[in-house]
N, C-alpha and C positions, 0 to 999 in steps of 0.2 A: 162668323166671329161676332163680334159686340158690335150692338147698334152705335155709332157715332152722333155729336150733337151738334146743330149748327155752331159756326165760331162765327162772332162779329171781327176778327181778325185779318188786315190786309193782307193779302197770302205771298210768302215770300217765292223765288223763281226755283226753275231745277238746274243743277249744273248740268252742261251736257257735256262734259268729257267723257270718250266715248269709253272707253279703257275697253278692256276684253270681253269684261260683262260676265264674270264668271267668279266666283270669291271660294276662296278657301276655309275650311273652321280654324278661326280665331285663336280657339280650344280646343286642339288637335286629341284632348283624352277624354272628352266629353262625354259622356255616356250617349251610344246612337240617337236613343229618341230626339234626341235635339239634334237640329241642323252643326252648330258651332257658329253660326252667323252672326250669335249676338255671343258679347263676353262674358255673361249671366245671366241661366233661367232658374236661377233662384228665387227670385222673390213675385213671379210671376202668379198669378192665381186665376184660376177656373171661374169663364163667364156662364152662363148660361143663356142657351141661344134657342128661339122658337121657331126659327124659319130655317126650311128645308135645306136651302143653299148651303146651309154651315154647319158644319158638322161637330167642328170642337172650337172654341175661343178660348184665349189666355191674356191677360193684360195686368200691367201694372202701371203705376204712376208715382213718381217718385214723392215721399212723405213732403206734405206743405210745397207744393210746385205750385206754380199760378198760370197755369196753362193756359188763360183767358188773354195774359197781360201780352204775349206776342205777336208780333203786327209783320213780321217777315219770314218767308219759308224758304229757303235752300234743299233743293232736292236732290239728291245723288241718285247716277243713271240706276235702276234697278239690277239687282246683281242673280246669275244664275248659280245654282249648286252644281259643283261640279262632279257632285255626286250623281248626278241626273242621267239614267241610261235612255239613249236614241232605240229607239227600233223601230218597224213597219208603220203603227200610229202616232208615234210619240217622234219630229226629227228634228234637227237642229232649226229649220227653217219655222217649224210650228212653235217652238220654243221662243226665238227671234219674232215671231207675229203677236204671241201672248206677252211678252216682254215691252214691247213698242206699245199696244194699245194700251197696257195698265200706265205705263207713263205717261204716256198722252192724255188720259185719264183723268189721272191723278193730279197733272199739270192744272187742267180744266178746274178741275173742280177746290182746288186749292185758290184760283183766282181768284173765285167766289168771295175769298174772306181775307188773304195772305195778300202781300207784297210778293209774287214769286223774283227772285234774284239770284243771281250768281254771287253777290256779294251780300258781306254781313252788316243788317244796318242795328239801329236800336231792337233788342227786343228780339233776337230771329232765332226760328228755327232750323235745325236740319234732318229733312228725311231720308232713311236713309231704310231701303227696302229689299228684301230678297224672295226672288221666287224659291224655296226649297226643297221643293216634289210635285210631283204631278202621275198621277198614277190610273188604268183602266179598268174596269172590275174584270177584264176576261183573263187579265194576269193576275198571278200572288197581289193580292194588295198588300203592301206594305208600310201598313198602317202604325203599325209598333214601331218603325223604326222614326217616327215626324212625332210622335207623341206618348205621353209616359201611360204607363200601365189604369192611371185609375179610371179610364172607359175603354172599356171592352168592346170588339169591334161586331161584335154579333151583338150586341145592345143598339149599338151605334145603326147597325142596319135593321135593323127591330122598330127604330125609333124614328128615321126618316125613310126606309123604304130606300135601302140604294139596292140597283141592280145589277146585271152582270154588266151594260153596256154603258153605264155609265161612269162620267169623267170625273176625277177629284184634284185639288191642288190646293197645294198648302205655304204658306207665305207667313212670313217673319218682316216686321216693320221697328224700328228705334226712331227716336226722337230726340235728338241731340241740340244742348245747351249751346250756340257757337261761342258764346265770352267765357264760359264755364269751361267748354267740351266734357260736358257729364250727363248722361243719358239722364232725359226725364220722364219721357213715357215708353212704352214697348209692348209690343203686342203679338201675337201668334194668332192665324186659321187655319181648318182645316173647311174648304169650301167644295161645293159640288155642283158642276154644271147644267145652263139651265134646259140644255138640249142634250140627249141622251144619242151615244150610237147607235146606230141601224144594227152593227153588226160587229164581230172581234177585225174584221179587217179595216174597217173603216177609218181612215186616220183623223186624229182628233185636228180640229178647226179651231180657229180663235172665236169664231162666231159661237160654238156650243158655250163658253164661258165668258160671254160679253155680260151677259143680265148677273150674272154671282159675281163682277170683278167690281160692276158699278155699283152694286148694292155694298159690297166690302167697301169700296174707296167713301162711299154716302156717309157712312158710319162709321168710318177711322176720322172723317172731317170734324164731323157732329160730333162726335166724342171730345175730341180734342178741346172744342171750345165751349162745350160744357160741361167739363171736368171742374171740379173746385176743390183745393183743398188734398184730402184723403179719400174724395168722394168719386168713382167714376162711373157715370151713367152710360150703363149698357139698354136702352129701352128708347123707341124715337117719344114715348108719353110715359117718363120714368115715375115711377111709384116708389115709395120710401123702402119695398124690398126687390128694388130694380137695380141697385144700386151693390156694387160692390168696395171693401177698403182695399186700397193701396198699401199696402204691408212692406 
């Protein structure tokens, strides 16, 4: 996904109601390639990414937000698709381990800069994050169905080198005003674990995608808090065509 930029931002907490942990689309007529997790991937626009882990990024930022000026984070438990089919690699339990550690995570690293809370002080955010696929190359990828047509998935393996044994997961993130309740930022990846299966029987591990989950959460941080404006830097040493607009 998009590199994130440090935030001087006191990081706000995560709520931990546990709820089912599983979310339904929003926008039940959505065209597939979107989860429905968020209520609008419209005005989303194409990052471009050079590190292996990510495979596609999408980010917006809502026009004139001042995403630097919030000092509190609210974090909602991360939600699974219930789209998401179990089988021999892929089980509920491996779902539950990837789930927990990205929270955990995400918690950490949010402290960094956020007031993390359960409650809204001045200024807070709330994240509010969904795993949306997870998929292994020894089955159909289905790659078309988490994102729209204008990269081709035979480019996409051309371009990073994925193989048949390895893991991909694709995650959808919002960033919600709590005085407002109006989404300001939001974001879409498509990431690829940093440890590859042995084999089609092998069941995937939360450890094969610890190093792609912490490099994602590095850079949804860093972003955040150095967004300005229309401006959001995808590059940890952004250059003036590092930079994409918030449309």
């Amino acid at each position: 996904m998009f590199n994130l930029i440090k935030l001087p931002l006191a990081i706000g907490v995560i709520s931990t109601t546990t709820a089912c942990g599983m979310f339904q689309p929003k926008a039940p007529d959505v065209d597939r390639p979107y989860s429905g997790f968020m209520n609008d991937y419209q005005p989303l626009n194409s990052v471009e990414v050079e590190e292996r882990e990510f495979i596609a990024s999408k980010a917006w930022i809502a026009p004139g937000a001042n995403l630097r000026s919030y000092k509190t984070m609210i974090v909602d438990p991360i939600k699974l698709d219930s789209a998401i089919q179990h089988n021999l690699q892929i089980t509920p339990d491996t779902m539950s381990a990837i789930r927990s550690y990205m929270s955990e995570a995400l918690t950490r690293k949010l402290q960094e800069y956020y007031q993390v809370s359960l409650q809204a002080d001045e200024r807070t955010l709330r994240a509010k994050v969904a795993i949306t696929g997870i998929e292994t190359r020894d089955e159909p990828l289905r790659f078309y169905e988490y994102w729209p047509t204008a990269m081709a998935f035979t480019g996409v393996t051309k371009l990073i080198g994925i193989r048949d044994e390895d893991i991909l997961l694709f995650v959808e993130a919002e960033f919600e005003d709590v005085e407002s309740e109006q989404v300001v930022a939001k974001t879409m990846v498509g990431m690829v674990g940093h440890e590859r299966l042995e084999n089609e029987w092998e069941a995937v591990s939360v450890n094969k995608l610890t190093t792609s989950i912490d490099q994602w959460i590095e850079q949804q941080v860093t972003a955040l808090k150095q967004a300005v404006g229309k401006q959001y830097v995808v590059s940890h040493s952004p250059a003036e065509s590092d930079t994409v607009g918030a449309n």
